[in-house]
Phi, psi and omega in degrees: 000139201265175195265003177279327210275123190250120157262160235298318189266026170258354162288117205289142186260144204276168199175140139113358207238133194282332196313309209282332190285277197324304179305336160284317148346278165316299228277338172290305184304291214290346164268315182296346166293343186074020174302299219219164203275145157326132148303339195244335163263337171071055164199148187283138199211087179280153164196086174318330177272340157290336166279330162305336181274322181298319195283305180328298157330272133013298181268006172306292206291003180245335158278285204270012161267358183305118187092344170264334193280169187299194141276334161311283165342288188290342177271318171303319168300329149316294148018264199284339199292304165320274184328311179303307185304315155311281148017270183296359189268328179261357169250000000 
């Protein structure tokens, strides 16, 4: 490997950013919810009190980030918060 060349784990891992923190969330509520596949089993699976919890989680961090957050920040988290929530309401 050249000294241009990085290998995959020497690649800075993204972090630090809150959308991504929510969007990693969301994406736990939305397997346990049976949305979307496990990744690690590659199959829908509910489990509903996990997905409750995951959402519980969601509204911690949007109350006690409450003032703090852009607007951008708190309208995406609202959001996704909404969306989880349709979700669990239809499953």
């Amino acid at each position: 490997m050249s000294d241009d060349q990085m290998a995959a784990g020497d690649a800075p891992l993204p972090g630090g950013d809150f959308r991504l923190l929510v969007q990693k969330m969301a994406y736990q509520a939305l397997i346990a919810l049976g949305v979307v596949d496990n990744p690690l089993t590659r199959t829908r699976q509910q489990n509903p009190s996990g997905a409750r919890a995951v959402i519980e989680d969601l509204k911690m961090l949007r109350d006690k980030t409450r003032g703090n957050l852009s607007a951008e920040e708190a309208e995406h988290l609202q959001r996704v918060l909404d969306e989880i929530e349709k979700h669990e309401l239809a499953s």
